[in-house]
C-alpha positions in Angstrom: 27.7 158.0 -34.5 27.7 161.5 -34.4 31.6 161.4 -32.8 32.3 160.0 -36.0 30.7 163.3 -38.3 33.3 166.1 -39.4 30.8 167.5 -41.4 27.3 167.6 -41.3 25.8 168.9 -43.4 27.8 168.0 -46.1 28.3 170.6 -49.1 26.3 170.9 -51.8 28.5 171.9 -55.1 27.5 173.2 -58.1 28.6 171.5 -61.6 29.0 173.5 -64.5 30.6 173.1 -68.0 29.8 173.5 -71.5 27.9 170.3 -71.4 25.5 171.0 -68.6 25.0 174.7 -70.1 24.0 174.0 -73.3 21.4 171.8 -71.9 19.9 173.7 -69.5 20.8 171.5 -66.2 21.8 172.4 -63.1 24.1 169.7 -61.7 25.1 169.4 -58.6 27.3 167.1 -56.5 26.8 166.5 -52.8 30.1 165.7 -51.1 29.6 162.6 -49.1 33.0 161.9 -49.3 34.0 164.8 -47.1 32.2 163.3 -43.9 34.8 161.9 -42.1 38.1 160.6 -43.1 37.8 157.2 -42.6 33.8 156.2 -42.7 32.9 158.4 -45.7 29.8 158.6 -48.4 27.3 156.1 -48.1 28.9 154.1 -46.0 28.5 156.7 -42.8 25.1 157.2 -44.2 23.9 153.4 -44.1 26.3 152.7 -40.8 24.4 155.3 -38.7 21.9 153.4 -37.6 23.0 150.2 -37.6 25.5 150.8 -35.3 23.6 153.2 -33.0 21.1 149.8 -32.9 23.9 147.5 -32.2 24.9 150.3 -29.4 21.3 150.4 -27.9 21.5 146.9 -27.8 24.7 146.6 -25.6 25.8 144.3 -28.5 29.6 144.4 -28.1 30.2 142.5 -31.6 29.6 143.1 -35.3 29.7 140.8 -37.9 29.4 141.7 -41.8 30.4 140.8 -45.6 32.3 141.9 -48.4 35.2 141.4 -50.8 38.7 142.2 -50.5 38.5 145.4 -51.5 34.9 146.6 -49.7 34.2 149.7 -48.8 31.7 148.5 -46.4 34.2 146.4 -44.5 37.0 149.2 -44.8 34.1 151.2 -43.0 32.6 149.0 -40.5 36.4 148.6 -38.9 36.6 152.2 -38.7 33.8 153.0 -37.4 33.4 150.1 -35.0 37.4 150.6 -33.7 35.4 154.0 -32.5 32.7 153.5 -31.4 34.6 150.1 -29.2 32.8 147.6 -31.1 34.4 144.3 -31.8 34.3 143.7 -35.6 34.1 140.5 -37.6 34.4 140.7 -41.5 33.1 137.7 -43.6 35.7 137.6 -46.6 34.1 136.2 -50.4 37.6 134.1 -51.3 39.5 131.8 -49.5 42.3 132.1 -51.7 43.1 135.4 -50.9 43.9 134.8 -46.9 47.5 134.6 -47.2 47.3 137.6 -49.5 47.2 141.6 -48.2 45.7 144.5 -49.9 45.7 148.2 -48.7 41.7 147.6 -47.5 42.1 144.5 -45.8 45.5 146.0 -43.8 43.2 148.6 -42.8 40.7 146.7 -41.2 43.1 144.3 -39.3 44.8 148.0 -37.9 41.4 148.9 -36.9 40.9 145.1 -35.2 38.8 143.9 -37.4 38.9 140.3 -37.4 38.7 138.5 -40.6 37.7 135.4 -41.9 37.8 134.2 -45.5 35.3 131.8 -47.0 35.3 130.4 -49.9 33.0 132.3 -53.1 30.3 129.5 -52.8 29.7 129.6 -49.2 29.8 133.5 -49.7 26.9 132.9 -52.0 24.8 131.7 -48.7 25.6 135.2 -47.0 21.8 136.4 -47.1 20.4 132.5 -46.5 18.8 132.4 -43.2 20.5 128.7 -42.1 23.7 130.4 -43.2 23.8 133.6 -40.9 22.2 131.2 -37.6 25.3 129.2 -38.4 27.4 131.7 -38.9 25.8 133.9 -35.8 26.5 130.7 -33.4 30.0 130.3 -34.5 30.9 133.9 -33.6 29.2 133.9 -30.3 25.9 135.9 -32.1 27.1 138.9 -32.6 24.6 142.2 -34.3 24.4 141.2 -38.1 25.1 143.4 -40.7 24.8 142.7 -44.7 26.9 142.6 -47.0 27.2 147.1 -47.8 25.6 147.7 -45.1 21.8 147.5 -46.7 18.7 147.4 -44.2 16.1 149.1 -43.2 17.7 150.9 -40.9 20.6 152.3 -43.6 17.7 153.5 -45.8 16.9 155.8 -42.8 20.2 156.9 -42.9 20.4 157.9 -46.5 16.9 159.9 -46.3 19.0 162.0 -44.1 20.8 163.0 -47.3 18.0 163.5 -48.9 16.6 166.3 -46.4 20.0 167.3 -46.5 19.6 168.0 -50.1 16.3 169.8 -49.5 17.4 171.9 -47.2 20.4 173.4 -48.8 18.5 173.5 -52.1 15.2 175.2 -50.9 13.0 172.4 -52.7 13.9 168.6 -53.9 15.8 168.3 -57.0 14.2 166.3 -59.8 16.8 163.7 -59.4 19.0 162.6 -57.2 22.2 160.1 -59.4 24.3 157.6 -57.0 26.0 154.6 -58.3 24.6 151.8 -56.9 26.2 148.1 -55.9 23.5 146.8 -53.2 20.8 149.5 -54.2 20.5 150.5 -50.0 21.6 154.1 -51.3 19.2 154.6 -53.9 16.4 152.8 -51.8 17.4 155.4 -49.2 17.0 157.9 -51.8 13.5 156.6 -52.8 12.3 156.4 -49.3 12.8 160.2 -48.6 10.4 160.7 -51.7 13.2 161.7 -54.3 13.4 160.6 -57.5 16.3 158.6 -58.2 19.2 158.0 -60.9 20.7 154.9 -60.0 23.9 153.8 -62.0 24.6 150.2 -61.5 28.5 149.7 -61.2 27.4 145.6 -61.9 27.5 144.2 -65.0 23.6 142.9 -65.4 22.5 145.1 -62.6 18.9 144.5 -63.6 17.8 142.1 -60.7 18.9 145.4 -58.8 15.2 146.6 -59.5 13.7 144.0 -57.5 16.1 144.6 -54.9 15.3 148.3 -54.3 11.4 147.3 -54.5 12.2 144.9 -52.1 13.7 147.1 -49.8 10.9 149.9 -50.0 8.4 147.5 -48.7 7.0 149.8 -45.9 7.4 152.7 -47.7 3.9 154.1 -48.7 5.2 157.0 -51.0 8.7 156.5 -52.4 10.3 158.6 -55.3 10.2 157.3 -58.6 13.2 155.0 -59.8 15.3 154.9 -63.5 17.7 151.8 -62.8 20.7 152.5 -65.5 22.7 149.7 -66.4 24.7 150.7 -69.0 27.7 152.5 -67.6 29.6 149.4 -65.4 32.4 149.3 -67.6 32.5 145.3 -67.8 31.2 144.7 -64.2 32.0 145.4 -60.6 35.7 146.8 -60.2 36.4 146.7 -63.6 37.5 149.7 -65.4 39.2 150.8 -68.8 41.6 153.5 -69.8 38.5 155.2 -70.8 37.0 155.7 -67.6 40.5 156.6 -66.2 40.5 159.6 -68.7 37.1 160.8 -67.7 38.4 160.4 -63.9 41.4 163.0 -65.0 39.8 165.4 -66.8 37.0 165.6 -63.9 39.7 166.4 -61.5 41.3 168.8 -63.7 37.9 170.4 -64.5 36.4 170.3 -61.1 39.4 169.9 -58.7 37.2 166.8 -57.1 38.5 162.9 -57.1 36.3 160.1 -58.2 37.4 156.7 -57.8 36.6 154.0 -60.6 34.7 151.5 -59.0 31.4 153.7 -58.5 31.7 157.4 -58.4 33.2 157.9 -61.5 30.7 155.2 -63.5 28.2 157.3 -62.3 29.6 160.6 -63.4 30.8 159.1 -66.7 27.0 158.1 -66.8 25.6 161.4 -66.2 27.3 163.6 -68.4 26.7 161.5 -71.3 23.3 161.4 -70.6 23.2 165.1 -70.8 25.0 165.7 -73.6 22.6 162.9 -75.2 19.2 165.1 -74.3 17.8 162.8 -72.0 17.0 165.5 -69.6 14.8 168.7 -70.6 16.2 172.1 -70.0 15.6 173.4 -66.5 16.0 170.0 -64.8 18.1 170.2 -61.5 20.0 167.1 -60.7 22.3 166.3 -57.6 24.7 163.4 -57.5 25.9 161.9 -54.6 29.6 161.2 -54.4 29.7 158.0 -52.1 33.6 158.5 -50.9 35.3 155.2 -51.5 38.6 156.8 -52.1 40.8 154.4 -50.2 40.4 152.2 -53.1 41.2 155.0 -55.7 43.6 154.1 -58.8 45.8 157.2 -59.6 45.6 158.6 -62.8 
């Protein structure tokens, strides 16, 4: 993977407004989304490995889920297209296979080859009868869930995290992502940080269990706060709220969020700030994840 890094490390930026200075916090943003044009944030983070496995393996074939507008997917066809992988991308909704979407384009440029399913067999994607079945229908390729969340994509992310560490001199108190799958925050967790996780899901609760889950093995992780009030009426849903926010953070700071993830998350953060909720001298870094091909302009 590393043909596919443009920037490694990635820079760490600091944040600062009236908000941040009246409370004392040193906010910083680590620019994931600078990491290569194409297979950017956390999806280069949690591909990595993967895809080096799959490569080790002499597996010429990837197969993974995701929605229409994914991220992951959008990725994974990227990525594979250079490293000469064969992708496959499981669709959630028949109904949309006759339609075409910026993301979806993408991947069928990039070869990847897509097959729509309907939402309830989408619902099996994690099932173990579902992906044999789906495994010996494609010729078995190297199976990848949906965004791209493993063990091996938490090894990925702690990269970040030393990353962070490195450029900071020490570990911040927190580290904030947005989270969909929780892989990134797990990631997070894993490298011993303490975590911020803003669910972009509307009832993103059962994502605690899934981030326990996925730090199994891991004998020390960072502590987790799981916030679930900033999704903004659930995954890819958005107001003219959050669109404001999303202006005035690009007018302030001269950096793009998209309103899917990054910018819940930074909506999230600086209210929290402004509420108190962290004590003066607290250092916290947020990651932006990339996701910009599926940016709304504002």
């Amino acid at each position: 993977m590393d043909l596919l890094s443009s920037q490694i490390p990635t820079p760490l930026q600091r944040l600062m407004n009236a908000a941040t200075e009246k409370a004392g916090v040193a906010l910083y943003i680590k620019r994931d989304d600078l990491i290569h044009p194409t297979v950017s944030g956390n999806k280069w983070r949690k591909l990595k490995y993967n895809l080096l496995e799959a490569k080790a393996r002499s597996e010429t074939a990837v197969l993974t889920f995701g929605g229409a507008y994914s991220n992951h997917l959008y990725a994974t066809a990227a990525a594979g297209n250079a490293l000469g992988l064969k992708t496959i991308g499981i669709v959630r909704g028949l109904e949309l296979e006759n339609k075409e979407n910026a993301t979806l384009q993408f991947c069928r440029e990039r070869g990847m080859q897509l097959h729509f399913v309907t939402r309830e067999e989408y619902r099996q994607r994690n099932s173990k009868d579902y992906l044999k079945h789906i495994s010996n229908r494609f010729d078995r390729p190297y199976l990848i869930p949906e965004g791209g969340t493993t063990a091996l994509a938490l090894k990925g992310v702690a990269e970040m995290v030393y990353e962070v560490r490195d450029q900071l001199g020490s570990l911040p108190d927190f580290i904030a992502t947005a989270v969909g799958t929780g892989g990134t925050a797990a990631g997070i967790l894993s490298a011993g940080a303490n975590a911020l996780a803003f669910s972009a899901l509307k009832g993103g609760d059962f994502l605690r269990d899934d981030i326990s889950e996925l730090l199994n093995e891991c004998k020390t992780p960072g502590n987790l706060a799981l916030l679930t009030d900033y999704h903004f009426g659930g995954y890819a849903k958005w107001n003219n709220e959050l669109l404001a926010f999303m202006q005035d953070f690009r007018a302030e700071f001269g950096i793009q969020l998209e309103q899917v993830y990054t910018a819940k998350m930074f909506y999230g953060l600086f209210d929290l700030i402004q509420k108190g909720y962290f004590k003066a001298g607290t250092t916290v870094v947020a990651v932006h994840t990339g996701g910009l091909q599926g940016l709304i302009r504002v």
